[in-house]
C-alpha positions as CSV (number, residue, x, y, z in Angstrom):
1,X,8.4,-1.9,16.0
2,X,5.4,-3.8,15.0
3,X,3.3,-1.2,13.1
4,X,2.1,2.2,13.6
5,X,-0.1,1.4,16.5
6,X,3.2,1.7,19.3
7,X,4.1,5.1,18.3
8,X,2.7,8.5,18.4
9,X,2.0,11.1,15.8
10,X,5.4,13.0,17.1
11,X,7.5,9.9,17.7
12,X,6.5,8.9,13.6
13,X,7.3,12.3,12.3
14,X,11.0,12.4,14.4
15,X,11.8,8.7,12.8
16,X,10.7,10.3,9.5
17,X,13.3,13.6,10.1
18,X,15.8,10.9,11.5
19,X,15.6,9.0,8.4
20,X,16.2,11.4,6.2
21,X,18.9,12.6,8.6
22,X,20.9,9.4,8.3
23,X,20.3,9.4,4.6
24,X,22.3,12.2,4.3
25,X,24.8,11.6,6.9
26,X,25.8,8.6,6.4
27,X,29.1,9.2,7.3
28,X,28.2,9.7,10.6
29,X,27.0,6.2,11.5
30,X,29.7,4.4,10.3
31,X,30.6,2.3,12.8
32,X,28.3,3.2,15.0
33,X,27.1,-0.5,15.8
34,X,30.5,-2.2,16.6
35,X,29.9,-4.8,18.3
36,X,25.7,-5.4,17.6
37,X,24.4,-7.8,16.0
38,X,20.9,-8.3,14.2
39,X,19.0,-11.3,13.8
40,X,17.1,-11.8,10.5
41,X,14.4,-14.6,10.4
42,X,12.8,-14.7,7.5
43,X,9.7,-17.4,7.0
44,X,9.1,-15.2,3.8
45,X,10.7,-14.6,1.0
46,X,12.8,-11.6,0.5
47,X,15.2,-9.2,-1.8
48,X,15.0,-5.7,-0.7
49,X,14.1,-6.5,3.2
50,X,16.9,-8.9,3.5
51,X,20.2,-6.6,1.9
52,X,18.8,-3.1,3.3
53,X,19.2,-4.6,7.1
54,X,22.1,-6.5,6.4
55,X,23.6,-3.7,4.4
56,X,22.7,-1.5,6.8
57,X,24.3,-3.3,9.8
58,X,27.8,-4.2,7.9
59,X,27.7,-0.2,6.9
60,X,27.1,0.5,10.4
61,X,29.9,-1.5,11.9
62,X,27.3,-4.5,12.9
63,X,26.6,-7.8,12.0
64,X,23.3,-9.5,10.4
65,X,22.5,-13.2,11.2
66,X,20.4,-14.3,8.5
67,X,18.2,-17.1,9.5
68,X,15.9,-19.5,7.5
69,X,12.5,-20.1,9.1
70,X,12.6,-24.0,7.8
71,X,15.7,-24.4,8.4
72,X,15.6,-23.2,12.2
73,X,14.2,-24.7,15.5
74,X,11.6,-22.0,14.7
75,X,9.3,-24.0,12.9
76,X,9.3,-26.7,15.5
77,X,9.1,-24.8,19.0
78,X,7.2,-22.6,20.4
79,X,7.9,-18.9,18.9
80,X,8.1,-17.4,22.2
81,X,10.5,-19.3,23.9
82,X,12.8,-19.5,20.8
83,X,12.7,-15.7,20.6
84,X,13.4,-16.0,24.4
85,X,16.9,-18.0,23.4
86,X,18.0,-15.9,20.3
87,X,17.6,-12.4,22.6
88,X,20.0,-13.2,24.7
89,X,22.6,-13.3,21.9
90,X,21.7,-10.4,19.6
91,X,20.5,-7.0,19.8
92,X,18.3,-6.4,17.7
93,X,15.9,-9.1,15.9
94,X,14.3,-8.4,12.6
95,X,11.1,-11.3,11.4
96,X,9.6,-11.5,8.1
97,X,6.9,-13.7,8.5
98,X,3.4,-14.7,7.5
99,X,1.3,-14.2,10.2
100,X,0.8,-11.1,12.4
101,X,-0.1,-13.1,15.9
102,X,3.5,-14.6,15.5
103,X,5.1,-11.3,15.4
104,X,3.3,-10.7,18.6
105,X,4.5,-14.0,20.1
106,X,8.1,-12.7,19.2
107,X,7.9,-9.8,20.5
108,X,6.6,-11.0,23.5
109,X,8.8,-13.8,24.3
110,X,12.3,-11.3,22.8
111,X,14.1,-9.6,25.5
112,X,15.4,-7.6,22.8
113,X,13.4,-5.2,20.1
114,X,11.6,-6.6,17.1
115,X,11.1,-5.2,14.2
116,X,8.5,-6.4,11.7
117,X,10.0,-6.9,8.4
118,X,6.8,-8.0,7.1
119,X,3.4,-9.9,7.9
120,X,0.3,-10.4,6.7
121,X,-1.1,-7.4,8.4
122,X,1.4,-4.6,8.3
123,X,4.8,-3.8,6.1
124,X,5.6,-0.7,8.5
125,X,9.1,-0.5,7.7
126,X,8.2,0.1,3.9
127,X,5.5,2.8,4.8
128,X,8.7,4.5,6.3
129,X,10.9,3.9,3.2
130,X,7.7,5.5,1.6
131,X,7.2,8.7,3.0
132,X,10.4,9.5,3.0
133,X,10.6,8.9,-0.5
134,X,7.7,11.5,-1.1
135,X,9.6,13.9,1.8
136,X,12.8,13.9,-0.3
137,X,11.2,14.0,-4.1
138,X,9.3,17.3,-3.1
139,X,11.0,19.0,0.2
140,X,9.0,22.4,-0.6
141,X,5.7,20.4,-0.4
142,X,4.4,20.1,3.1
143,X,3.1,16.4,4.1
144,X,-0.2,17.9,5.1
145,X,-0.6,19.1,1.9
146,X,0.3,16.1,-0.1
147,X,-2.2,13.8,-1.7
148,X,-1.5,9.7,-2.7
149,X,-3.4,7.7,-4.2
150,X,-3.3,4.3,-3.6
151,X,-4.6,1.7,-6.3
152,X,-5.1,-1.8,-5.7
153,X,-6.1,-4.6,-3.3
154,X,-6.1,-3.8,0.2
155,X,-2.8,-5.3,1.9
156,X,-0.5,-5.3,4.7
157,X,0.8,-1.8,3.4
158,X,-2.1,-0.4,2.5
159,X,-2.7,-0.5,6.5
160,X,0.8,0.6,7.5
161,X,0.4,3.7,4.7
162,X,-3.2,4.3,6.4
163,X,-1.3,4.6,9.7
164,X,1.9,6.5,8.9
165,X,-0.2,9.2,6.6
166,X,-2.6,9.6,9.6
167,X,0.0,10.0,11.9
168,X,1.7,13.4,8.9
169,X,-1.2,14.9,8.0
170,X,-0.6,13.4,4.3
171,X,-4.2,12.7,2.3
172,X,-4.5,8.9,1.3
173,X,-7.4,8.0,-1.4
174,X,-7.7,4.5,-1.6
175,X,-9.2,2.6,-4.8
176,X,-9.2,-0.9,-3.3
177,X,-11.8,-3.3,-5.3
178,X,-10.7,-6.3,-3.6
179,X,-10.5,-5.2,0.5
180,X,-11.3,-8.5,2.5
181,X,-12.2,-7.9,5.8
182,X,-9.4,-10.1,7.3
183,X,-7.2,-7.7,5.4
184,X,-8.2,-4.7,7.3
185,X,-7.0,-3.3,10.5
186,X,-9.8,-1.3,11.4
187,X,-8.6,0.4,14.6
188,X,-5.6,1.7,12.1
189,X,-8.8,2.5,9.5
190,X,-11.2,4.5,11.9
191,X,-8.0,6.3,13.9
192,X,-7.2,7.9,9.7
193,X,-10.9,8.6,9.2
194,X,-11.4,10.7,12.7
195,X,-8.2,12.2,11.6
196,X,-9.7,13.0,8.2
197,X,-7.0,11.3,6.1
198,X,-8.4,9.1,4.7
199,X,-11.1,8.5,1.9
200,X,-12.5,6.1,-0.8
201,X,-12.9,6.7,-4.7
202,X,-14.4,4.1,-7.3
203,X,-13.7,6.1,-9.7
204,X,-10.4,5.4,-11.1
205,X,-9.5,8.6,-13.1
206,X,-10.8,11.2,-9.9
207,X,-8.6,9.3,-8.0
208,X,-5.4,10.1,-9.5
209,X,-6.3,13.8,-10.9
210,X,-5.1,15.8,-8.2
211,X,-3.0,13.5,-6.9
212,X,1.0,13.6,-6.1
213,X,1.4,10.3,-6.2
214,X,0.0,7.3,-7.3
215,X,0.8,3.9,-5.6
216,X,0.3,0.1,-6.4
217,X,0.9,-3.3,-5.1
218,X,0.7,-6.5,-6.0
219,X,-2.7,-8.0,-6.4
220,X,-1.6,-11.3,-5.3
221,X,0.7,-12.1,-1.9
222,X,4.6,-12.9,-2.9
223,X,4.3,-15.8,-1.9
224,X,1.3,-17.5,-3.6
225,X,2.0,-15.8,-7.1
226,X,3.4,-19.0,-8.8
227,X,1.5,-21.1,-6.8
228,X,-0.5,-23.7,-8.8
229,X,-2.9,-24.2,-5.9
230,X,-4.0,-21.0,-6.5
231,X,-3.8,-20.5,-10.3
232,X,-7.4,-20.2,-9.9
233,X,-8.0,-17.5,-7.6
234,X,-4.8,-15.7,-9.5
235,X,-7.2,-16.2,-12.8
236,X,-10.0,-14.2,-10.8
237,X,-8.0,-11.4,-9.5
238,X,-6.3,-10.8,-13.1
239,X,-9.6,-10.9,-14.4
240,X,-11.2,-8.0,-12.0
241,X,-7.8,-6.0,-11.6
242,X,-6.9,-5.3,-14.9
243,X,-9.3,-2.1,-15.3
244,X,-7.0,-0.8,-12.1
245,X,-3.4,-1.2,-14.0
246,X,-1.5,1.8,-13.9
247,X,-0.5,2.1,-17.4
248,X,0.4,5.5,-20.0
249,X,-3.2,5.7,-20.9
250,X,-4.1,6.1,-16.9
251,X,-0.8,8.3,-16.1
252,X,-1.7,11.2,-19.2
253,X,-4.1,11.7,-16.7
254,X,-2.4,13.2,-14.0
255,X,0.7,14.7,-13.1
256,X,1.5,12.2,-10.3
257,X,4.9,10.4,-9.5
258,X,4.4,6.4,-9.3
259,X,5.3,4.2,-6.8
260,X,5.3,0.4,-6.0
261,X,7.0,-1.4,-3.1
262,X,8.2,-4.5,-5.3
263,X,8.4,-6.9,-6.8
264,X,6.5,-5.9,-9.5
265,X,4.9,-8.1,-11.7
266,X,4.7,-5.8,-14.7
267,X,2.3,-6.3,-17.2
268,X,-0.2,-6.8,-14.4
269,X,-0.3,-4.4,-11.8
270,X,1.4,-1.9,-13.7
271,X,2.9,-1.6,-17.2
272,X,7.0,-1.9,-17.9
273,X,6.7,1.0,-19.7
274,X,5.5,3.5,-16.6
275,X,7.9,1.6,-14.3
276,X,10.8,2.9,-16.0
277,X,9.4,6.1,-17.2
278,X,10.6,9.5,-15.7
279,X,7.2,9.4,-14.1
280,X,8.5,6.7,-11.7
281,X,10.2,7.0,-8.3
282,X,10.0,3.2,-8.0
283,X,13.9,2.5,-7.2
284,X,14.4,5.6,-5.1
285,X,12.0,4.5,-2.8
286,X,13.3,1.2,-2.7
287,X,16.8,2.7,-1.9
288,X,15.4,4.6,0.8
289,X,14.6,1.2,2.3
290,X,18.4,1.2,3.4
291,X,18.1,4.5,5.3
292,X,14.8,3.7,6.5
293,X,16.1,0.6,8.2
294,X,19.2,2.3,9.5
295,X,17.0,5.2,11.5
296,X,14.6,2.2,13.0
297,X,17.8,-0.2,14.5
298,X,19.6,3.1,15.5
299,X,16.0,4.5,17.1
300,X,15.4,1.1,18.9
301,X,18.5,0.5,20.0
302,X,19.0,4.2,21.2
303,X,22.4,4.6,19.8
């Protein structure tokens, strides 16, 4: 599972049902992978990736392998041929990493399925988590007939939202001021607007009128946050964000639910004060990242 791309518009809507299936039976998988074990790599930093899988395997009756990219043969050998060794001991192999082309180099080289934890092009396991979060908060809304709003810069999830909401029917605005073209998938992008999912809006308080929800991210990757190499560029993106923070002032607009993937930088992105208001859905949809997990290893592994 590398993004949206690899699966159909039915395949996408029974891992969503499956999902919310194991969520609520959870019983029922306990122990189900005796005996499995997942391999984590992670060349980026993590909190809610990392103890969802590995929850989610020791709750299923497997085993996670966590695995430090700097600390592994990984960052001196070919990706390919290392993912060619650690298949033939694990079942399963989960990779965070930075670049999307060495997800593909895993996935080719793996003899068992990867899963993309994360990369600098899609985040489709939290797109899952997501939508299943919006399924469950409103189960007498049809998807086709829910609207998000998405409010940021354009990111690895904005493309794997763009996919998954194309795939259910579910209407995606985005209000993106900073969308670098490296940043965009645009076979993911052009599949949404033929589908007529998906749309733009500058203006900020249209965008979240009618909408359900109302979604941010950080406006800076993880991992160059802190960064003092690029204190400036963070300096620039503050600077030209800040009219886009999703604060009271924007929310008395709207009756929307608001959601962000984490971490949050609060006072930036989005105020303290919303992300702990009753307004917020925040930490159930980071829950749902346990279930979410649990329906893509049990789906891949058919078991």
């Amino acid at each position: 599972m590398i993004s949206w791309e690899d699966w159909s518009d039915a395949e996408i809507q029974g891992l969503l049902n499956f999902a919310i299936h194991v969520k609520k039976n959870r019983v029922n998988y306990a122990g189900h992978l005796s005996g499995r074990t997942l391999a984590m790599l992670f060349q980026k930093t993590s909190t809610r990736t990392r103890v969802s899988f590995e929850v989610a395997m020791t709750e299923m009756g497997g085993h996670g392998i966590y695995l430090d990219w700097m600390a592994s043969n990984f960052q001196l050998s070919d990706i390919d041929l290392e993912a060619r060794y650690l298949s033939r001991n694990v079942s399963v192999i989960m990779a965070r990493l930075k670049k999307h082309e060495d997800l593909l180099l895993m996935k080719n080289g793996s003899q068992v399925p990867v899963i993309n934890g994360c990369d600098n092009m899609f985040h489709p396991c939290q797109s899952l988590a997501d939508i299943m979060t919006i399924a469950l908060d409103d189960p007498e809304r049809p998807l086709d007939q829910t609207k998000l709003t998405y409010i940021g810069v354009h990111n690895n999830v904005v493309n794997s939202l763009i996919g998954i909401t194309a795939a259910l029917g579910i209407r995606l605005t985005l209000v993106t001021p900073i969308a670098e073209k490296e940043n965009i998938h645009e076979p993911t992008v052009e599949r949404a607007k033929s589908k007529g999912t998906l749309t733009w809006e500058q203006n900020l308080e249209k965008s979240v009128k009618d909408a359900d929800y109302v979604y941010t991210d950080t406006w800076l990757d993880m991992e160059f946050f802190n960064d003092p190499s690029y204190a400036d560029k963070k300096k620039q993106r503050m600077e030209l964000m800040m009219p886009y923070q999703i604060n009271s002032s924007l929310m008395e607009k709207t009756n929307a639910k608001v959601m962000h993937d984490m971490p949050i930088h609060a006072g930036y992105e989005i105020t303290r004060e919303v992300v702990l208001s009753q307004r917020s859905i925040i930490f159930q949809q980071a829950e749902n990242r346990l279930d979410a997990q649990k329906a893509v290893i049990l789906k891949l592994l058919e078991a």
